[in-house]
N, C-alpha and C positions, 0 to 999 in steps of 0.2 A: 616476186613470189606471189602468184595469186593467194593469198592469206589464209580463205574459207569459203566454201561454198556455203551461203544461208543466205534465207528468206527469199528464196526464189517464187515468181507470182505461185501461190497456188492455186491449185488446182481441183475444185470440190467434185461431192459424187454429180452425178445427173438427177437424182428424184430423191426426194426428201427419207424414202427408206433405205435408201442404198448404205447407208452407216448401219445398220442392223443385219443384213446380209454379207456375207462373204464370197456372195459369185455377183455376177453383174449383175446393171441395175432392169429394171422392166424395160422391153420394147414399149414404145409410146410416146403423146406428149408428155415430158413432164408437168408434176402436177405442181412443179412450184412456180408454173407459166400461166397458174390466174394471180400472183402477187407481181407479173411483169409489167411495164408501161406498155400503152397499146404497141406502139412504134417497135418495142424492145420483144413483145409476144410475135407481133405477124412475123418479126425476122424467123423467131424460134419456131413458129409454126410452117414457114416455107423450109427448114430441115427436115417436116418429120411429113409434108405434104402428101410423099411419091408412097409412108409406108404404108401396108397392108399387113392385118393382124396373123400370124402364124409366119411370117418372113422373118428373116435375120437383119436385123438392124444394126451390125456392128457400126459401119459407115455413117448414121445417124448420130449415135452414140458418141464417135469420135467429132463430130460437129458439133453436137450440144457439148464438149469439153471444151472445145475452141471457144466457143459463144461464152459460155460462162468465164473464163479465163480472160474474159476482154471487156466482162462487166467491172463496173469502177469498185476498189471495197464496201462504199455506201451501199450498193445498191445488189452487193452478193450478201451484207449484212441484214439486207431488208428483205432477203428470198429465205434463209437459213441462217440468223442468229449469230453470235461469235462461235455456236460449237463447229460450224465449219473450217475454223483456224485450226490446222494440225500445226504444232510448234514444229520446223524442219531446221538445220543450222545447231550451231553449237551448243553446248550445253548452259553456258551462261546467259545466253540469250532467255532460254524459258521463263516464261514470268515476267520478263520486263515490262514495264509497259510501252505500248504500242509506238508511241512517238518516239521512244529509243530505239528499239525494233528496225521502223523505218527507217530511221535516220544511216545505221546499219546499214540497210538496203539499198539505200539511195549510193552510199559511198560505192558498195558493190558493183553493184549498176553503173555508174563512173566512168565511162569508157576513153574519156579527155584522159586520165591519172596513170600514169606506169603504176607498174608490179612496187617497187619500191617506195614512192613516193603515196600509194595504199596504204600498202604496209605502215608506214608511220603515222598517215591520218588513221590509220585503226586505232592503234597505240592511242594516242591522244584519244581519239573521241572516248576511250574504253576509258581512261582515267579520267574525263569529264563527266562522263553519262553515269558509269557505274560504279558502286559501293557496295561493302561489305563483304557475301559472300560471292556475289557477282563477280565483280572484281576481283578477287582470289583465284576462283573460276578463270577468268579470260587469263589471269598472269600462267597458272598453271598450263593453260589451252596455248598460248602465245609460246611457252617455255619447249610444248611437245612439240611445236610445228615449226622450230629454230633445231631441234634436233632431228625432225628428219629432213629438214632440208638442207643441215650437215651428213645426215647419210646417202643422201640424192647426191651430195655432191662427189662424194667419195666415190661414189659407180660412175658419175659420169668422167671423172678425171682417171678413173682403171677402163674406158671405151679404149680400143684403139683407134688410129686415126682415124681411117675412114668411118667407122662407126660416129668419133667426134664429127666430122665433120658433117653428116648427112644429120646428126642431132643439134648444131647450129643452123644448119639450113630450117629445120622444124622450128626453131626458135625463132629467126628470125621471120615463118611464116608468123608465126601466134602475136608476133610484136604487131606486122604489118595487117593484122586482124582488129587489132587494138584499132589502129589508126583509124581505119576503115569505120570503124563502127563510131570511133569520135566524131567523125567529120558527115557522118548520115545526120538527116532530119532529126528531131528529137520522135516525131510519131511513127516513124521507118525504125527506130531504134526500139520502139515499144513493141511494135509487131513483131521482130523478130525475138525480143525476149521473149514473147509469149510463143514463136515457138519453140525457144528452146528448150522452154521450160517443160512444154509438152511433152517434147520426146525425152525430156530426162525423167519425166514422171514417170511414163508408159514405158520407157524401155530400162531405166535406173541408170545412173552418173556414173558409176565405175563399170570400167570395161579394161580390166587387165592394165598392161605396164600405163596405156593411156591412163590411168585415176591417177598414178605417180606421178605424171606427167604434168597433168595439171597443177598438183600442189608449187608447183617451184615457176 
């Protein structure tokens, strides 16, 4: 059972008013590209090179999300402060600090570990890491996501066969997905989190019986 989806990279605005606004951010360079390293600005600056004032810059827009999404947290820390951390992922999580957070992440992230064998490094790390009401938190969070993946299972075992079996063939894509992505590079393995964390930002995670799909 994929456990939870959290703390995927995120993903900040483009220009330091874009938290203030609720439509997009200004066409332009952003202006938090004079705190960049030179090396780290000309990249930023060969995105926005081709625009012209009064043009649509969506395409721009969408690159400087990429570019940012692939700076290290030091250095999205040293553009925009921690308030650029939106807390994403379960509720227990909020507040911890950061080094547990991560460490969260990193299990997530994991792509050597089955479904299963997650699962129970969660457990554990949840009873090492956390306390009090945290802790209470994650048993409760852990408790709801053992009952719907007894109600997942009870649809999947009322499929008829063919249904069953074209939903095994699914499954066993998602395993041989696993693999694939264990046995890539580790910096092959970054990149493509960071896109997919892109499109889960921009387009949003759940998409119909797929959301279901994934929880198990």
């Amino acid at each position: 059972m994929r456990f939870f989806l959290v703390c995927a990279a995120v993903l900040v605005a483009v220009a330091a008013r874009s938290n203030r606004h609720h439509g997009k951010p200004p066409c332009g360079m952003p202006k938090f590209s004079e705190k960049l390293a030179t090396e780290k600005k000309t990249e930023l600056e060969a995105i926005w090179k081709d625009f012209k004032e009064g043009e649509e810059c969506d395409e721009e827009r969408e690159k400087t999300k990429e570019f940012v999404s692939k700076l290290s947290d030091e250095e999205r820390k040293g553009l925009f402060g921690d308030h650029h951390k939106h807390h994403r992922g379960p509720h227990f999580l909020k507040g911890v600090p950061e080094e547990v957070r991560d460490k969260f992440q990193t299990l997530f992230r994991d792509h050597t570990v089955d479904r299963e064998e997650k699962h129970k490094r969660f457990h554990e790390m949840a009873m090492k890491e956390l306390t009090g009401d945290k802790l209470e938190e994650f048993l409760k969070f852990e408790k709801t996501m053992e009952e719907r993946k007894a109600e997942w299972n009870k649809k999947v075992d009322a499929l008829s066969v063919d249904a069953r079996k074209v939903y095994e063939q699914l499954q066993a894509l998602r395993e041989q997905k696993r693999k694939i992505l264990a046995e890539a590079k580790p910096e092959i393995r970054k990149e493509l989190d960071a896109l997919f964390d892109h499109h889960h930002h921009r387009f949003g995670r759940h998409h119909g019986h797929h959301s279901e799909e994934r929880r198990h």
